[in-house]
KELO-58953 format. One record per atom (N, C-alpha, C): y, z, x; residue in three letters; atom name. Coordinates in nm, 2 decimals, m for minus. Layout:
<recs>
       y       z       x   aa  at
       Y       Z       X  ALA  CA
...
</recs>
This chain:
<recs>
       y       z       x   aa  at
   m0.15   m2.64   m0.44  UNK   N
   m0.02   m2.61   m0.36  UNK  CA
    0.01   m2.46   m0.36  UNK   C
    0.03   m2.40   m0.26  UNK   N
    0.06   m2.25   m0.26  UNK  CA
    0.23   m2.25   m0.23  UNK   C
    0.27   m2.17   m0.34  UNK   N
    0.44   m2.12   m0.28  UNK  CA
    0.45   m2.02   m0.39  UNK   C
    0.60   m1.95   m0.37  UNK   N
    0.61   m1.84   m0.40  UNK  CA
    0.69   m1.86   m0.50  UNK   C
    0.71   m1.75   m0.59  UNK   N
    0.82   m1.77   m0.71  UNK  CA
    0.83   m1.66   m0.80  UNK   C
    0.98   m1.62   m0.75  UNK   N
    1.02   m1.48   m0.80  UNK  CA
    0.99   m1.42   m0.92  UNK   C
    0.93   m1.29   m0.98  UNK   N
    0.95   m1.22   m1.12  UNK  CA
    1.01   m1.33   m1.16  UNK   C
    0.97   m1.38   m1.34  UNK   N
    1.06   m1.43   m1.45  UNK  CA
    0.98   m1.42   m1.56  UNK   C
    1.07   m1.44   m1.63  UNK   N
    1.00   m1.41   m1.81  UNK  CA
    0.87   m1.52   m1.83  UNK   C
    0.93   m1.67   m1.72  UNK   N
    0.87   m1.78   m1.77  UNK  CA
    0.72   m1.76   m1.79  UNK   C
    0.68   m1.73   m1.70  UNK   N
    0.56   m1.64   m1.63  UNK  CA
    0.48   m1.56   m1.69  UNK   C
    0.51   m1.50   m1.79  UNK   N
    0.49   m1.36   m1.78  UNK  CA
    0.35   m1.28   m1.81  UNK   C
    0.29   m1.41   m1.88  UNK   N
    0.12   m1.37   m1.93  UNK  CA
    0.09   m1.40   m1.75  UNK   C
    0.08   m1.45   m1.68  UNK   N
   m0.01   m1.47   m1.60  UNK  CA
    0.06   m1.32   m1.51  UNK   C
    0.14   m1.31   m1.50  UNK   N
    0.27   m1.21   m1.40  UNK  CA
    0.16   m1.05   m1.48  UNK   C
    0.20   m1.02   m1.57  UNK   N
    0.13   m0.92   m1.67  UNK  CA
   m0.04   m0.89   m1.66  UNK   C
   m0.13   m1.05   m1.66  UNK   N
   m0.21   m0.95   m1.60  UNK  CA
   m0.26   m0.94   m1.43  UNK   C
   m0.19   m1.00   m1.35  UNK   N
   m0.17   m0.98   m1.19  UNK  CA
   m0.14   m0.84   m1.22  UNK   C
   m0.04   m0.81   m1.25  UNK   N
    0.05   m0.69   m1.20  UNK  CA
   m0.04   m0.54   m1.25  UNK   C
   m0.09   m0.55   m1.40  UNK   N
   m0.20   m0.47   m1.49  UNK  CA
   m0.34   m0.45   m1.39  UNK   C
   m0.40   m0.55   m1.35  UNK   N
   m0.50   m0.52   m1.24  UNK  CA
   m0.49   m0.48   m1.13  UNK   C
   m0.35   m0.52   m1.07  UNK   N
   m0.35   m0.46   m0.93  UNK  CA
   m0.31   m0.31   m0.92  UNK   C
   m0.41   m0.26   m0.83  UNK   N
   m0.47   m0.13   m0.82  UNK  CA
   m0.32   m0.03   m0.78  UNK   C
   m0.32    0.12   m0.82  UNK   N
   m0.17    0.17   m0.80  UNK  CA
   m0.22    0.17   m0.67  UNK   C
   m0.27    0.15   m0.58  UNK   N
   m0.26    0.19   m0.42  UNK  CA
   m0.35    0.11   m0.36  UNK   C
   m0.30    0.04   m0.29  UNK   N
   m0.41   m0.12   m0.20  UNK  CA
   m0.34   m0.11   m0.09  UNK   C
   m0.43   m0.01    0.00  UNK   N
   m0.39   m0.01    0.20  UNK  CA
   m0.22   m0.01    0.16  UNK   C
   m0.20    0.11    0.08  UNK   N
   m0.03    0.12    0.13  UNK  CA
    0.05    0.04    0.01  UNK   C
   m0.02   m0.05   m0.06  UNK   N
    0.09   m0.14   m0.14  UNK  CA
    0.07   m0.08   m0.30  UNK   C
    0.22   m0.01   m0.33  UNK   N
    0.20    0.06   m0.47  UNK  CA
    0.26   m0.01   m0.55  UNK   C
    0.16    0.01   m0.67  UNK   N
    0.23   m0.06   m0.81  UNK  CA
    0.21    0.04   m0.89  UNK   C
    0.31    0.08   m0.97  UNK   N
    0.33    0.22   m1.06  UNK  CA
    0.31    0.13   m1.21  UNK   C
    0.28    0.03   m1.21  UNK   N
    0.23   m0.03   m1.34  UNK  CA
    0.08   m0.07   m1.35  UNK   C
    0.00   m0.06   m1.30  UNK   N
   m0.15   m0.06   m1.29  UNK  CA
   m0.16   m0.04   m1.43  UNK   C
   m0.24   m0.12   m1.51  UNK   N
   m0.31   m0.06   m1.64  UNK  CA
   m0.23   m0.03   m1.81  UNK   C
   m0.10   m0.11   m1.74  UNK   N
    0.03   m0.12   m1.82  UNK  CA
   m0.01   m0.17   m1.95  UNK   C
    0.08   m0.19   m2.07  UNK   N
   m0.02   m0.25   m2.17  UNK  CA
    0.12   m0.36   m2.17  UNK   C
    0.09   m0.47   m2.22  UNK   N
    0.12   m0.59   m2.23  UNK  CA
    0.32   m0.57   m2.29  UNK   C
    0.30   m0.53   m2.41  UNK   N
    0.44   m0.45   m2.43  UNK  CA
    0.56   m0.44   m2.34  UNK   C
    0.45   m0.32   m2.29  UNK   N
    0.57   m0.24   m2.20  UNK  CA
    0.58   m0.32   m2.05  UNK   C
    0.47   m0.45   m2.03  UNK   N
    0.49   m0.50   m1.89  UNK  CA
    0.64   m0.60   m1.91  UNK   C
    0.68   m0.64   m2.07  UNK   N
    0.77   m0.75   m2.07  UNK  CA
    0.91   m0.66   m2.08  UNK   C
    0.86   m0.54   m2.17  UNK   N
    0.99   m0.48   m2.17  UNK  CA
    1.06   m0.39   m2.10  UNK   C
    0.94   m0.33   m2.00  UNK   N
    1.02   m0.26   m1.90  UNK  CA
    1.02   m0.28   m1.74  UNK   C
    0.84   m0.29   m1.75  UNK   N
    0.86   m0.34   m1.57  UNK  CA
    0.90   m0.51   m1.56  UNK   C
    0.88   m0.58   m1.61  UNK   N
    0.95   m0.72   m1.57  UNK  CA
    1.08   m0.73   m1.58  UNK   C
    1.14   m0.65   m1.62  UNK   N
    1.25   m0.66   m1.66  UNK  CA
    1.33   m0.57   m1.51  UNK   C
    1.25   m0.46   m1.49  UNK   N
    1.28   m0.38   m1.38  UNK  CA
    1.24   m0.46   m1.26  UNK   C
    1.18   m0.53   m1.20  UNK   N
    1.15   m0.63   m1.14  UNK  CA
    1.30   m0.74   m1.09  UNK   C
    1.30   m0.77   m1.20  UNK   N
    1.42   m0.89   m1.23  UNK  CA
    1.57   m0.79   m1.18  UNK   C
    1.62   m0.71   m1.24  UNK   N
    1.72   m0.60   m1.17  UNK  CA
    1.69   m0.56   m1.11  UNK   C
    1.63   m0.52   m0.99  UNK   N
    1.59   m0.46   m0.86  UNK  CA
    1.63   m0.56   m0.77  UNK   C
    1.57   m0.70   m0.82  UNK   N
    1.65   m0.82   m0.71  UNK  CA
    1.80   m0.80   m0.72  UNK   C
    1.86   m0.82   m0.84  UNK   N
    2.01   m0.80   m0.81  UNK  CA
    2.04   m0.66   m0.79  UNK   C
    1.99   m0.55   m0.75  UNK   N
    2.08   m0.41   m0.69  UNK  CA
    2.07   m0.37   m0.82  UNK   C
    2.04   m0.38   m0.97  UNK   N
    2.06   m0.31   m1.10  UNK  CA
    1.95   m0.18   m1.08  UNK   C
    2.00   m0.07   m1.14  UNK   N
    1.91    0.01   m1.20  UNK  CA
    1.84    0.05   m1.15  UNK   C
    1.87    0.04   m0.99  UNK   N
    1.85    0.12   m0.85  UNK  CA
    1.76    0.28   m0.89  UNK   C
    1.68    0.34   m0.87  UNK   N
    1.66    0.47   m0.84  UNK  CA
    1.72    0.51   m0.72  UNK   C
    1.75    0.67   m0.72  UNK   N
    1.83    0.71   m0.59  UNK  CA
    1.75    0.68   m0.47  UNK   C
    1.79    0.59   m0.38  UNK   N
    1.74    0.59   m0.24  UNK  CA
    1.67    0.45   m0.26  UNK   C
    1.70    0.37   m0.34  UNK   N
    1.62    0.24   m0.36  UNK  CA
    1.70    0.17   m0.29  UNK   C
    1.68    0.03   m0.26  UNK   N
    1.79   m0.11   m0.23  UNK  CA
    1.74   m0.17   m0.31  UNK   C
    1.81   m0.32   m0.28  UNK   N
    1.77   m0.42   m0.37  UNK  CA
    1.64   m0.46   m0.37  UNK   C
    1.49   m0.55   m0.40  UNK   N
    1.39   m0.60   m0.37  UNK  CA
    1.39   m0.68   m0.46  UNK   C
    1.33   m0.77   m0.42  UNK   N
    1.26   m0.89   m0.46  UNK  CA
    1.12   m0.88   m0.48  UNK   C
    1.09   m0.91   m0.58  UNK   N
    0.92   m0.94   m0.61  UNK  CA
    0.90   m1.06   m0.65  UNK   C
    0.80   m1.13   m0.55  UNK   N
    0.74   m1.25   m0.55  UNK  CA
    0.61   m1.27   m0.58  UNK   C
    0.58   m1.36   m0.61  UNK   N
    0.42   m1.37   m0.68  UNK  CA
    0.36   m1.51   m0.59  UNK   C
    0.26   m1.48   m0.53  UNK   N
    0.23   m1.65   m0.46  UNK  CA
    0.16   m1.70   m0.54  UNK   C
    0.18   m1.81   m0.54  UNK   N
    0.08   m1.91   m0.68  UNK  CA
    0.01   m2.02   m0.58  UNK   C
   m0.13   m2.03   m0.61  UNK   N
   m0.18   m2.16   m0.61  UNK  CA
   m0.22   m2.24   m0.67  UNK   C
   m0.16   m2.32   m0.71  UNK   N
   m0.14   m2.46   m0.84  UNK  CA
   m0.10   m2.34   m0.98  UNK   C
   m0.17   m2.32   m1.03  UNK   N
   m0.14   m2.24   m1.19  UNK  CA
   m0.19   m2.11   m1.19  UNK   C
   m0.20   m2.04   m1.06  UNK   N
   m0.31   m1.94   m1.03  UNK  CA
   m0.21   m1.82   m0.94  UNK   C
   m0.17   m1.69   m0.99  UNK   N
   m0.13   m1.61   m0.89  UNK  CA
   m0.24   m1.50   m0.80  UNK   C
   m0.23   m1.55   m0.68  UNK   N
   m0.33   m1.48   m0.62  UNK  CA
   m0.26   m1.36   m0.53  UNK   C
   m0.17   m1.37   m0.51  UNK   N
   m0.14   m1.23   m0.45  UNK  CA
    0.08   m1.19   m0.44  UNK   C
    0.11   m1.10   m0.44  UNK   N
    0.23   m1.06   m0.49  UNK  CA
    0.31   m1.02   m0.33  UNK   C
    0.41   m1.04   m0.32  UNK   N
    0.49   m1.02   m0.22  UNK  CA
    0.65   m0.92   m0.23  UNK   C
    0.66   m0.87   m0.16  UNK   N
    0.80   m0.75   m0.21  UNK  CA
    0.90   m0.78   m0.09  UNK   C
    1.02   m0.82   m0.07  UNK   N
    1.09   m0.81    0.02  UNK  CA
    1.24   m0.70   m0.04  UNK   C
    1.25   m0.59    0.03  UNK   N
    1.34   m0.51    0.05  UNK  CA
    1.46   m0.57    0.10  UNK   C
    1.58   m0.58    0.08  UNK   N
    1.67   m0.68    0.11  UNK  CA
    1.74   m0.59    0.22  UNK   C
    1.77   m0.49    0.23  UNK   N
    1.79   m0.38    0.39  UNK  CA
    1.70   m0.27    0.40  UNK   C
    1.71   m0.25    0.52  UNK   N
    1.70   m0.09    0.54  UNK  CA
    1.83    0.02    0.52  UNK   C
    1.72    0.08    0.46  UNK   N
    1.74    0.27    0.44  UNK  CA
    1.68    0.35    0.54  UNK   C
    1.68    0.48    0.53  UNK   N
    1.62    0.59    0.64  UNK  CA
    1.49    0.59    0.63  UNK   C
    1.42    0.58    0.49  UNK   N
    1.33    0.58    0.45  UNK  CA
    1.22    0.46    0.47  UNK   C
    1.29    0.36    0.50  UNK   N
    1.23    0.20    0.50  UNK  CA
    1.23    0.17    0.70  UNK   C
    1.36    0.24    0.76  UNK   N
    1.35    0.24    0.86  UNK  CA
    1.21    0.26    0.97  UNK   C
    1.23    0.40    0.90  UNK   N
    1.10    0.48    0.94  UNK  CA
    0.98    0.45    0.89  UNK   C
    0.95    0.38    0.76  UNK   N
    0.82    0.37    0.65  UNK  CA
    0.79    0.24    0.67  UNK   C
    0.78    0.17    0.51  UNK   N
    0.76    0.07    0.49  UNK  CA
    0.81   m0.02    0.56  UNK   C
    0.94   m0.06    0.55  UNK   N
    1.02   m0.16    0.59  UNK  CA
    1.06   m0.26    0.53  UNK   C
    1.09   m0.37    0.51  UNK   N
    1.16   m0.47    0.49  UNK  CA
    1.03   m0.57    0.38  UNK   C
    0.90   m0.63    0.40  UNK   N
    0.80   m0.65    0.30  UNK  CA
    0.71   m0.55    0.30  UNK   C
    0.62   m0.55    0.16  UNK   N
    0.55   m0.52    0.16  UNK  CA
    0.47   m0.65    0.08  UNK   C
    0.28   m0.64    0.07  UNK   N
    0.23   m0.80    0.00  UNK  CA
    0.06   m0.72   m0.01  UNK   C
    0.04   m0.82   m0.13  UNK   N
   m0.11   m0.77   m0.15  UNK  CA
   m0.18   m0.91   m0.21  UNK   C
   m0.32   m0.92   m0.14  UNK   N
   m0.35   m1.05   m0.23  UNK  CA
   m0.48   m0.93   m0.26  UNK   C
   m0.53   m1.06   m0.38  UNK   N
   m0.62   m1.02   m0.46  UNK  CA
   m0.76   m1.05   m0.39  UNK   C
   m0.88   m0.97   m0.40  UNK   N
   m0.99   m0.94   m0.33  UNK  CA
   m1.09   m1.05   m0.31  UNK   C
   m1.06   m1.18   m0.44  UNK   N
   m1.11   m1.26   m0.46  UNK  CA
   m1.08   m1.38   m0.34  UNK   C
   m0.94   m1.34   m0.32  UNK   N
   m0.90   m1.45   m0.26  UNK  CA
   m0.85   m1.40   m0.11  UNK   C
   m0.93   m1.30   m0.05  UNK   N
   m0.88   m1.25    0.09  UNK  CA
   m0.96   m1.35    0.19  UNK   C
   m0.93   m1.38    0.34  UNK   N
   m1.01   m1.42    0.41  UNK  CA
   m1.01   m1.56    0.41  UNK   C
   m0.89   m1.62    0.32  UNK   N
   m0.87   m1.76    0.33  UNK  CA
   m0.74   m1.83    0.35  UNK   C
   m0.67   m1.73    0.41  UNK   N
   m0.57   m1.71    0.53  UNK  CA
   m0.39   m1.69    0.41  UNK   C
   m0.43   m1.67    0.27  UNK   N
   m0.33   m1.67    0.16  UNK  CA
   m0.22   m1.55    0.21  UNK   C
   m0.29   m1.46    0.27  UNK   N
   m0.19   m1.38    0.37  UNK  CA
   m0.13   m1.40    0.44  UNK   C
   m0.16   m1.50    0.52  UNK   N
   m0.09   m1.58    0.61  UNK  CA
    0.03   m1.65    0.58  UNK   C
   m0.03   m1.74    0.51  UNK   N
    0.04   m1.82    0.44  UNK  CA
    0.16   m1.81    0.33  UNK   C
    0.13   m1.66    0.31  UNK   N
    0.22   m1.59    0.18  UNK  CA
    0.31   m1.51    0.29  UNK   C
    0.31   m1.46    0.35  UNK   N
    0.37   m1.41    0.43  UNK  CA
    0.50   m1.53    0.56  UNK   C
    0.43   m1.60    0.58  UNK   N
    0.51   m1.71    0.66  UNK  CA
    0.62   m1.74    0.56  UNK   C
    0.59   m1.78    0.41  UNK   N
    0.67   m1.83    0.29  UNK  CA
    0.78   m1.68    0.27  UNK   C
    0.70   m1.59    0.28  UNK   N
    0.81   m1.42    0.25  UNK  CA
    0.89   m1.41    0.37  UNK   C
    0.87   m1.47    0.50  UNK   N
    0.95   m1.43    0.57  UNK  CA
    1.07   m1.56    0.62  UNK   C
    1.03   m1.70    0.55  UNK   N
    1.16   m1.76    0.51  UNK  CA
    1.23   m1.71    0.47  UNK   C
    1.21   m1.65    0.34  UNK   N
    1.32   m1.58    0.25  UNK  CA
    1.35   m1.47    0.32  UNK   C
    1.30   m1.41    0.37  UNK   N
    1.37   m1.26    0.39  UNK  CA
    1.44   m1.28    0.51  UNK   C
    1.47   m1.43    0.58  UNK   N
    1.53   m1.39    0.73  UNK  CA
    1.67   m1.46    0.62  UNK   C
    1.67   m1.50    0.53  UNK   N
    1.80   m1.50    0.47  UNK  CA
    1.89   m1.41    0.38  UNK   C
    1.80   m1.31    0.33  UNK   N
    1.83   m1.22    0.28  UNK  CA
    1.85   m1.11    0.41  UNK   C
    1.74   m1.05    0.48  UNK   N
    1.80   m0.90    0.55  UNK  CA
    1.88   m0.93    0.67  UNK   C
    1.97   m0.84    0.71  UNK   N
    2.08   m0.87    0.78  UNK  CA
    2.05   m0.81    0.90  UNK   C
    1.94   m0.72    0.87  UNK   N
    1.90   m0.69    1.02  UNK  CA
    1.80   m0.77    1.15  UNK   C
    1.83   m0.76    1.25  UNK   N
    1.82   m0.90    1.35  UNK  CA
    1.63   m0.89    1.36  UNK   C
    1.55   m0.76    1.30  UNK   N
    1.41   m0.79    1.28  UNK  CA
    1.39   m0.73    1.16  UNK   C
    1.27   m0.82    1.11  UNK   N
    1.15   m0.80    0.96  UNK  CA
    1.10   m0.68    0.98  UNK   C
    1.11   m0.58    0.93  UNK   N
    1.00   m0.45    0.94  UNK  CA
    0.91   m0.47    0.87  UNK   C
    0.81   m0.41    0.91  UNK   N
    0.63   m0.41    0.85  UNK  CA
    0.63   m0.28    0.89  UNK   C
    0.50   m0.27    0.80  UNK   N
    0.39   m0.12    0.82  UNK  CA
    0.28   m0.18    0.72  UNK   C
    0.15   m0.10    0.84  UNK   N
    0.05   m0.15    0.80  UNK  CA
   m0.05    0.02    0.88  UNK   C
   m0.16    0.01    0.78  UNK   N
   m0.23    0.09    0.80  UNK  CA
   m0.33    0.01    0.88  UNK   C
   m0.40    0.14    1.04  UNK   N
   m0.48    0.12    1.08  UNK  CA
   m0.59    0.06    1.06  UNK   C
   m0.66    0.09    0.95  UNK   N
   m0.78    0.07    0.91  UNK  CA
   m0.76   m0.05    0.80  UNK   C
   m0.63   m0.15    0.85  UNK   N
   m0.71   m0.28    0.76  UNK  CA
   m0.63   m0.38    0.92  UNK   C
   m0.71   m0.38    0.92  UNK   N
   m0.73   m0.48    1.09  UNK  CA
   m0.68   m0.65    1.05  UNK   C
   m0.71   m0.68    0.93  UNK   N
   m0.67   m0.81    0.86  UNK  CA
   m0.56   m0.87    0.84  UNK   C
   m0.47   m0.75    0.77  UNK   N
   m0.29   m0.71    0.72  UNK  CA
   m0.25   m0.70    0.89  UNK   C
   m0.28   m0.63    0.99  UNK   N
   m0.23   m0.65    1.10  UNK  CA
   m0.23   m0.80    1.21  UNK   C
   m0.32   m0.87    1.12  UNK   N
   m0.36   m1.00    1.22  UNK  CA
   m0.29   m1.10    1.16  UNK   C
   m0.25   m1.07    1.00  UNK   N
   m0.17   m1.15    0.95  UNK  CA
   m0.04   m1.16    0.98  UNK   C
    0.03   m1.00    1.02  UNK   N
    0.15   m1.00    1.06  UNK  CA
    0.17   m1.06    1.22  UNK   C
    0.05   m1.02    1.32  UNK   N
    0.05   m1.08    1.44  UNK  CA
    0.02   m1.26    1.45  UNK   C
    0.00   m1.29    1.34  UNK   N
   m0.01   m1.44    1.35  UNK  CA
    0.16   m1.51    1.30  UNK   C
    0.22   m1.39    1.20  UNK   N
    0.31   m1.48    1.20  UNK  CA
    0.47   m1.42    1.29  UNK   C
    0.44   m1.42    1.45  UNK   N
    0.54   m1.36    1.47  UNK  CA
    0.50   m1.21    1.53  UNK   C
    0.44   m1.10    1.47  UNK   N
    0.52   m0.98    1.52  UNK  CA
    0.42   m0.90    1.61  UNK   C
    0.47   m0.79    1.62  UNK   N
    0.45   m0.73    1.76  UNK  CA
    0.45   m0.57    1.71  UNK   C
    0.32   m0.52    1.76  UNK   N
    0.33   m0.37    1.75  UNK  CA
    0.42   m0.30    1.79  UNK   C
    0.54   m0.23    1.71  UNK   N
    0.69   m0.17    1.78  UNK  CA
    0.64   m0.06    1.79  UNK   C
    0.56    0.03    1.73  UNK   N
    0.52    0.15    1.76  UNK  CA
    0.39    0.20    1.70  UNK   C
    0.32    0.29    1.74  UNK   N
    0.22    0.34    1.64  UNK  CA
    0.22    0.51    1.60  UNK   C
    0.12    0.55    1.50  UNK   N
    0.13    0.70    1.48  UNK  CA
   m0.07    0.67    1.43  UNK   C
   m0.10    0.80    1.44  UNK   N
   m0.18    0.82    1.39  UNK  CA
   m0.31    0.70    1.31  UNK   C
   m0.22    0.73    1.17  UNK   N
   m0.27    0.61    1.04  UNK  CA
   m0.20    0.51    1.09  UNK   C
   m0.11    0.44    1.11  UNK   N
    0.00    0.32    1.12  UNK  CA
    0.01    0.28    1.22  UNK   C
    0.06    0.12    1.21  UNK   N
    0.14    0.04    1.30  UNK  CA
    0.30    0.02    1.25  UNK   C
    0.34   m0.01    1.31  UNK   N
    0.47   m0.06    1.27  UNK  CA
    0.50   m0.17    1.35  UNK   C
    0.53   m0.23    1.24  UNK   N
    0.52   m0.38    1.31  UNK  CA
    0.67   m0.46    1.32  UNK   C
    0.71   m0.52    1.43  UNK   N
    0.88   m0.59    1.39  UNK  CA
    0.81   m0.77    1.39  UNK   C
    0.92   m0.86    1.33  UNK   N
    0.89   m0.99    1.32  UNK  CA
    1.04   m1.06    1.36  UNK   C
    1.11   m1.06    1.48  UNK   N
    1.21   m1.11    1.54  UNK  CA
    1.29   m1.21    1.42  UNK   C
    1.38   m1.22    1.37  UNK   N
    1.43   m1.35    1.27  UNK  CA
    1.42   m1.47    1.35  UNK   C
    1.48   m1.46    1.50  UNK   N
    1.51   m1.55    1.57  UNK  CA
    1.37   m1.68    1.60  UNK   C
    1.27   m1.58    1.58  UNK   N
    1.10   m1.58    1.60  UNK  CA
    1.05   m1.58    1.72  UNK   C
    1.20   m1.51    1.86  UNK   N
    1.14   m1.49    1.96  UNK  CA
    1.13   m1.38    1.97  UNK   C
    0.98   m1.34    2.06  UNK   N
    0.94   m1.19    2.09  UNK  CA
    1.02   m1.17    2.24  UNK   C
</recs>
């Protein structure tokens, strides 16, 4: 059974080494804890994880996020981020999710599917009337995932798409 389920302590060996292996840079999705040692993943990034959802301990120019983990049965295969609004910076950038599955488990639609489950949540959480995405050119896959659930190229540059996903889920 695949579903999602926020940062928590309960977790935390499986959460700890997801988060330790996943790479600081995957097509755009950063994790500043790559390679973390076991320690410091309970006492500082899970912890920072968990206050970021409620608005705590904000860095300047942060919002709230959520970090989600998608599990199948006892297994986390890939991690999901919903930004709870836009900033200037999210407007323009990232946007509203960001999500990474693991390499093992690409191509068996868990993006899809993790994504459809992230944007339940996040059409109750962001207040604004579309999901922002950004996705780099050169992963054709992250783009077909967002185009399957919902969204629509709102603009492009160079490296990027930007992608909107209607809450309503009409285009």
């Amino acid at each position: 059974m695949l579903y999602l389920k926020a940062a928590n302590h309960e977790d935390v060996e499986k959460e700890y080494f997801f988060v330790r292996d996943l790479p600081v840079d995957e097509n755009g999705f950063l994790n500043e804890w790559h390679g973390i040692l076991r320690e410091e993943f309970e006492e500082k990034a899970l912890n920072t994880m968990i206050a970021y959802e409620k608005g705590e301990n904000l860095p300047e120019g942060y919002v709230p996020e959520t970090f989600l983990f998608l599990w199948d049965d006892e297994e986390i295969v890939g991690e999901f981020r919903i930004r709870h609004h836009l900033c200037e910076s999210l407007r323009t950038g990232a946007g509203h999710i960001g999500y990474f599955v693991s390499k093992e488990y690409r191509g068996r639609g868990y993006g899809t599917e993790g994504l459809r489950l992230t944007l339940q949540m996040a059409k109750q959480i962001v207040p604004e009337d579309e999901i922002y995405l950004r996705v780099n050119k050169d992963n054709p896959a992250s783009l077909r995932v967002m185009l399957k659930n919902g969204g629509y190229i709102h603009h492009e540059d160079e490296e990027k798409y930007y992608v909107r996903i209607r809450k309503n889920g009409v285009e």
